[in-house]
N, C-alpha and C positions, 0 to 999 in steps of 0.2 A: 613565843612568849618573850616579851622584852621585863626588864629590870623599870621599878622603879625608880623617878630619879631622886638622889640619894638630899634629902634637905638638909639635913646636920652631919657637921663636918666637926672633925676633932681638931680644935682652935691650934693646939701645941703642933697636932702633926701638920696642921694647914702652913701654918707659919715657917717651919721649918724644909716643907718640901717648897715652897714657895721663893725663899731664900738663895734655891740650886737654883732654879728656874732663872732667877736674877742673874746671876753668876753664868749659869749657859748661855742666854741672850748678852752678856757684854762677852763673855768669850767668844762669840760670833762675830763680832765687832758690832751689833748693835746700840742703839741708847735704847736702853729701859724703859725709861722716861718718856719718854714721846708719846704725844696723844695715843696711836696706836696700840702703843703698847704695855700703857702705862699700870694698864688691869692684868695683864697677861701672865704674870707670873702666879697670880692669886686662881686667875681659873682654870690654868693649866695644873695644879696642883689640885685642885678640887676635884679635875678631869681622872687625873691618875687615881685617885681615890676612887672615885665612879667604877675604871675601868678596871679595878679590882679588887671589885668587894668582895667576891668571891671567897676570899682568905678570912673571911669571917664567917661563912656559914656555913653548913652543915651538910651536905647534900644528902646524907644517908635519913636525918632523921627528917629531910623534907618528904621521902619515900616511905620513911616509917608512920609519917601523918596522915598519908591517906591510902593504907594497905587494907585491904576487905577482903576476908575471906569469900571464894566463889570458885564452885567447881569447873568453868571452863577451861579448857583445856588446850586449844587452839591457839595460834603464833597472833599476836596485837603489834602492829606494827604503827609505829608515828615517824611519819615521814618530812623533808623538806621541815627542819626546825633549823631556824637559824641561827648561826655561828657566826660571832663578834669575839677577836678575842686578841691580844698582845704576844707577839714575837716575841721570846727575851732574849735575842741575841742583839736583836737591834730596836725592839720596843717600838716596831711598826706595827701597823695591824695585820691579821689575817682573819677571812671571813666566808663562810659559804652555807652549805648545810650539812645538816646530820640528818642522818634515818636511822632509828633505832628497833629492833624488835625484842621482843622476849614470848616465852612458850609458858603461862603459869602453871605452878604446882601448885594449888591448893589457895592461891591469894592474888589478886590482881591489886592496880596501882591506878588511883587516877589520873588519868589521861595527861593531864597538864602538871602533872610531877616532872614527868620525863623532861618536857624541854625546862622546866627549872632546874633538872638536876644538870641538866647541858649548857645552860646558862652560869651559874655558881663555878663550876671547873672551868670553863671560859673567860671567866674575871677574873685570872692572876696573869702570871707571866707564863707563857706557854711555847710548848713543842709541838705542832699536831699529832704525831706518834702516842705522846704521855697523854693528850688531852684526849683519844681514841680510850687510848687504854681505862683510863682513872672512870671514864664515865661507861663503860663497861663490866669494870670490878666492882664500879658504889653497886648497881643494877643485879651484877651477881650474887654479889654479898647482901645484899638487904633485903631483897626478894626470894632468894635462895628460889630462882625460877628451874623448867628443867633446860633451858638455852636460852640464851643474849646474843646480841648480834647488832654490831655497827657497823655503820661506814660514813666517814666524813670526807665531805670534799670540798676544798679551797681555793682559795686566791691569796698568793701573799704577798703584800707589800714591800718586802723585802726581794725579792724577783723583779717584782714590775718597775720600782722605782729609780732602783739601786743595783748594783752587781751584774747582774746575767740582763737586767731591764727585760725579762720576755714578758709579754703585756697578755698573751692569750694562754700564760700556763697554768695548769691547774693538778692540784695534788689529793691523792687521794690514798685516803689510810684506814684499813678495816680489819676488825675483830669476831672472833665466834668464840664460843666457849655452849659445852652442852651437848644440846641437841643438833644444835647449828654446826656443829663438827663433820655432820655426815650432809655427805653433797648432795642428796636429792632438799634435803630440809634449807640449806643454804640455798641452792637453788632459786629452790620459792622464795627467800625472802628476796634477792638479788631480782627476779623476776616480778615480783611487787613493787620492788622501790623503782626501777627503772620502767615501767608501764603507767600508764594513765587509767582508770577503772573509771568509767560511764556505760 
């Protein structure tokens, strides 16, 4: 599930993130100015607002929108959603996927909440640890399921590009809460997300 892109922008705050933008490209030793570059302050600043919208919305009452009660009872799992989302230590990206499951009590969620609700925590500035977590607890706490269960894995920019530069590494950070606490139940999920079903 991708975001839509974002058409209205808030003039004050365009302008004024735009303004840094300026001011980094001549602290580079850049010209601003130049054919090139001449736009780049303005959509670089539009970009950042894109990359996190997140800090506007809701993620709980997106789950609250489309909760239905339904007696199944059985682990639902949504796999392979993908993860976009900003570094804040160095405001690179990092990106890979999420598998999420949950076990309902009494109410199920539709299907395409989940990766909105993984998408919304993924548009701020992030840690993959905090972003595991946050989109775990919305899940717990809104559904009041009787187990959750993530795991997300990465590439980060920050590695690849810069620092350590390892180009093949990948990070991986996971949650259980519930049901998913006992190991044959983790298990299965762990054995679902890592299998192919045909």
């Amino acid at each position: 599930m991708t975001f839509e892109a974002k058409d209205i922008y808030d003039q004050e705050t365009t302008t004024a993130i735009q303004k840094q933008y300026l001011e980094v490209l001549t602290g580079l030793g850049e010209n601003p100015y130049r054919e090139g570059l001449i736009e780049t302050p303005k959509r670089a600043a539009k970009a950042m607002q894109f990359l996190t919208q997140g800090y506007d919305m809701d993620p709980a009452a997106i789950l609250e929108g489309a909760k239905f009660a339904e007696s199944y009872n059985e682990m639902v799992v949504v796999k392979d959603i993908e993860v976009y989302s900003l570094c804040e230590h160095h405001m690179l990206p990092f990106f890979g996927k999420a598998h999420i499951a949950y076990i309902p009590n009494g109410h199920i969620v539709g299907l395409s909440k989940i990766p909105r609700v993984v998408d919304v925590f993924a548009r701020r500035l992030q840690v993959q640890e905090r972003l595991t977590e946050q989109i775990m607890n919305c899940i717990d706490e809104t559904l009041q399921p009787k187990g959750v269960a993530i795991v997300i894995e990465a590439s980060h920019m920050c590695m690849m590009m810069r620092g350590v530069q390892k180009q093949n590494s990948l990070t991986t950070t996971s949650g259980f809460r519930g049901a998913f606490e006992a190991m044959e139940t983790r298990n299965e999920f762990l054995k679902l997300i890592q299998g192919k079903l045909s």
